[in-house]
C-alpha positions, -999 to +999 in steps of 0.1 A: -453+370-326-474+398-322-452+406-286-425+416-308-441+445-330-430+483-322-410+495-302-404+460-278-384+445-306-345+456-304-338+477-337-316+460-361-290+477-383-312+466-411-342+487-400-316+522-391-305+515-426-340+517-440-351+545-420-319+562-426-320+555-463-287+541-468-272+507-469-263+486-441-230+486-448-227+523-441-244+516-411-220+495-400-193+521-411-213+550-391-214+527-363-181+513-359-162+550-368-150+535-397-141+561-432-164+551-463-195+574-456-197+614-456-198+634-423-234+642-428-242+602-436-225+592-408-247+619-388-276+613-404-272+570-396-259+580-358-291+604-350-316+576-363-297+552-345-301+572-311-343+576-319-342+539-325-325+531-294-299+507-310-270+493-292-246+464-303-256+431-282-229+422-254-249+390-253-243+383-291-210+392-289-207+364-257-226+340-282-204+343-308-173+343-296-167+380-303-157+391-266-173+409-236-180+440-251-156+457-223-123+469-221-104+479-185-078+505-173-059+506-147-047+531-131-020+529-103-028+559-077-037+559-046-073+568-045-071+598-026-049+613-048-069+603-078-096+619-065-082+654-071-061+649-103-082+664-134-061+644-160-077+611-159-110+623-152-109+639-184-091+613-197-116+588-192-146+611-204-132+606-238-127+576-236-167+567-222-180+588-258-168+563-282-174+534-259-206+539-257-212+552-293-199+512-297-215+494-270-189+489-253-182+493-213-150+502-194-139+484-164-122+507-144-099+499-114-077+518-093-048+500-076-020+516-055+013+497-061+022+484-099+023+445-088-011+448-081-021+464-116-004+434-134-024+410-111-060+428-126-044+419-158-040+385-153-072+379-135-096+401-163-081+381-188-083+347-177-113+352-165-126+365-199-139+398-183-123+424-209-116+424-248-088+445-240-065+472-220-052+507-217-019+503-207-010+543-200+021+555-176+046+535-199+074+529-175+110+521-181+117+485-190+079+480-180+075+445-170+036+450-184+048+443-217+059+408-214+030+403-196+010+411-222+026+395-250+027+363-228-010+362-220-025+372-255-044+405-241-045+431-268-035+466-253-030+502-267-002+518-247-008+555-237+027+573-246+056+575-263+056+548-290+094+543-283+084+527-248+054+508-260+072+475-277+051+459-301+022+478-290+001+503-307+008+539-291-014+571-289+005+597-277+011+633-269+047+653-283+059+657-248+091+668-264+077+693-287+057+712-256+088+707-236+113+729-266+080+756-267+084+757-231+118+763-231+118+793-260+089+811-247+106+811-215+139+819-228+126+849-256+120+861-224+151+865-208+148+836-184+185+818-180+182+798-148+148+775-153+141+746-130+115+714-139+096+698-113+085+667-125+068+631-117+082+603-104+118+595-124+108+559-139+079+571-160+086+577-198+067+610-198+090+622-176+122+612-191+112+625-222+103+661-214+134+664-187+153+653-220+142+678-238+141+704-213+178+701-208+189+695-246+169+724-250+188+745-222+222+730-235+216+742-270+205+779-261+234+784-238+211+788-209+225+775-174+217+736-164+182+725-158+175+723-124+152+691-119+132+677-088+112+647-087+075+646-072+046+622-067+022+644-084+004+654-052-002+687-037+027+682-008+056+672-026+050+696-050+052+722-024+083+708-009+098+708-042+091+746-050+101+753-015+135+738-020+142+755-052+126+791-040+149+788-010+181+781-030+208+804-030+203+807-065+163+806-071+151+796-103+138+829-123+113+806-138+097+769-129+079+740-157+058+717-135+043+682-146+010+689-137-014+710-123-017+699-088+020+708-082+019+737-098-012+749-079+008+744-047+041+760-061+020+796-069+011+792-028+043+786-017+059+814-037+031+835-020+040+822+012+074+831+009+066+867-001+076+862-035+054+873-068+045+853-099+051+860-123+070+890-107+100+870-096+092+839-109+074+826-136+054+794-135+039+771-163+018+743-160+021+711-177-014+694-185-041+726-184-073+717-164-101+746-151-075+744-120-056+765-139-074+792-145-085+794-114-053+810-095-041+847-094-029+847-117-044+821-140-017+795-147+001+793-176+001+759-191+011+734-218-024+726-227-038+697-247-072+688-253-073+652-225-105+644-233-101+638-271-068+617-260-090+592-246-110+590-274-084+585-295-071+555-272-110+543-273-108+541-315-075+527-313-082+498-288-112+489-304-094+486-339-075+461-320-099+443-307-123+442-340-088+435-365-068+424-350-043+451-358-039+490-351-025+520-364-005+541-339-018+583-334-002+608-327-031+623-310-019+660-299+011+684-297+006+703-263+008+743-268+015+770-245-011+789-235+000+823-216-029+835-192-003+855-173+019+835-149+050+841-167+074+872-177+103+884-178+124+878-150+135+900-121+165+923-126 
């Protein structure tokens, strides 16, 4: 017995609580994120708990039936693109600082075509690998869903909760950032505006080219002009390339992400034009990418990191409960560094 004195016995929420002075039910509030003990209770319990070394036991968990103490996302990209798109890096930072405040793991897997993502699915599940799933680029009548609901594998869908079924949704106002988008641009002066966006079946996309154009409609401003990308470097600069080559140019261009927009501000400046001289640009989804063009980018910027997290407190409702409340986790806002004005005369 005397082998398991000090500090080679695992501390129990018991001993934080005594240390801490507390209860161990707030323990167990502090630990899980739960509300029912004061911010500086909650600090207090989590700061012993990191001296103590605590973590929750995966193999208790396993014992009792609990689960695997993991959870999985997929993402479908190839990997050489992935390897250059801030979003889910970030994305998945927040999501690692409340797994591991919980004990939890992620299981991570990157697949490039969408039969292969709902094949992981199957095969984590029945093979008891994950408690549960991000399920994030909600698609239009996304065959996921089904899958899900047939198979019993709890999931929080990353997007719009119109898209997500039965699912509990964290999600950004697209459509809100989309409108500010619009009216900045247009206070302006800006009449012709052009969005290049992702690929058509994603519900991201539908819903800010929605709003772009009802947007447009509604402040007399001519039709949206809209091409479709891939996300990646290349098709973004084919896309600016075809719109700055127009007969009629866009005076001012919205892209979906970074990476396109990146390669948009170099094509302009290929083709001898000046942002935001003659055309203005703005960035959907700020990264330090942005800011580090001439000029820094524009951009509809939300805080990624603390979107994950808020998936991360969501799915693990879900998987503790049962049930889960959906979030709205942020409203993206314009932030002007410099890459737009008024347009040319």
């Amino acid at each position: 017995m005397a082998g398991r004195r000090g500090g080679s016995r695992r501390p129990t929420i018991a001993d934080i609580a005594a240390r801490a002075g507390v209860s161990s039910g707030a323990v167990s509030y502090a630990l899980n994120g739960r509300p029912g003990v004061s911010d500086d209770t909650r600090a207090r319990i989590l700061e012993v708990a990191r001296e103590a070394g605590w973590v929750p036991s995966a193999a208790a968990r396993a014992l009792t039936g609990v689960g695997s103490a993991t959870v999985g996302l997929v993402i479908t990209r190839e990997p050489a693109v992935l390897g250059i798109e801030p979003f889910f890096m970030a994305f998945v930072a927040g999501i690692e600082e409340v797994l591991s405040e919980r004990g939890y793991a992620l299981l991570l897997q990157v697949t490039p075509r969408p039969d292969q993502e709902v094949q992981t699915y199957r095969a984590w599940w029945s093979a008891g690998r994950v408690d549960g799933i991000f399920l994030t680029d909600l698609r239009s009548q996304d065959r996921r869903l089904p899958l899900l609901g047939e198979i019993g594998l709890p999931a929080v869908a990353v997007g719009d909760p119109s898209a997500a079924g039965d699912l509990p949704a964290v999600w950004s106002d697209d459509a809100h950032a989309a409108v500010e988008a619009v009216e900045r641009l247009a206070a302006l002066g800006h009449r012709r505006m052009a969005h290049v966006t992702g690929p058509a079946e994603l519900v991201h996309t539908q819903v800010r080219s929605a709003a772009m154009r009802e947007a447009c409609a509604e402040r007399g401003l001519e039709p949206l002009v809209e091409v479709r990308t891939d996300y990646t470097l290349d098709s973004g600069a084919g896309a600016t390339r075809a719109l700055l080559e127009a007969s009629r140019r866009p005076t001012a261009i919205v892209f979906d992400n970074d990476l396109t927009a990146l390669a948009g501000v170099r094509v302009a400046e290929e083709l001898g034009l000046r942002v935001p001289g003659d055309v203005s640009v703005i960035a959907w989804d700020d990264s330090p990418l942005c800011r580090l063009t001439n000029p820094p980018l524009s951009a509809l910027s939300r805080d990624v990191s603390a979107y994950g997290a808020a998936a991360a407190r969501v799915l693990l409702d879900l998987v503790r409960d049962g049930v889960a409340a959906s979030d709205r986790s942020s409203v993206p806002a314009l932030v002007d560094r410099g890459s737009i004005a008024p347009p040319p005369i």
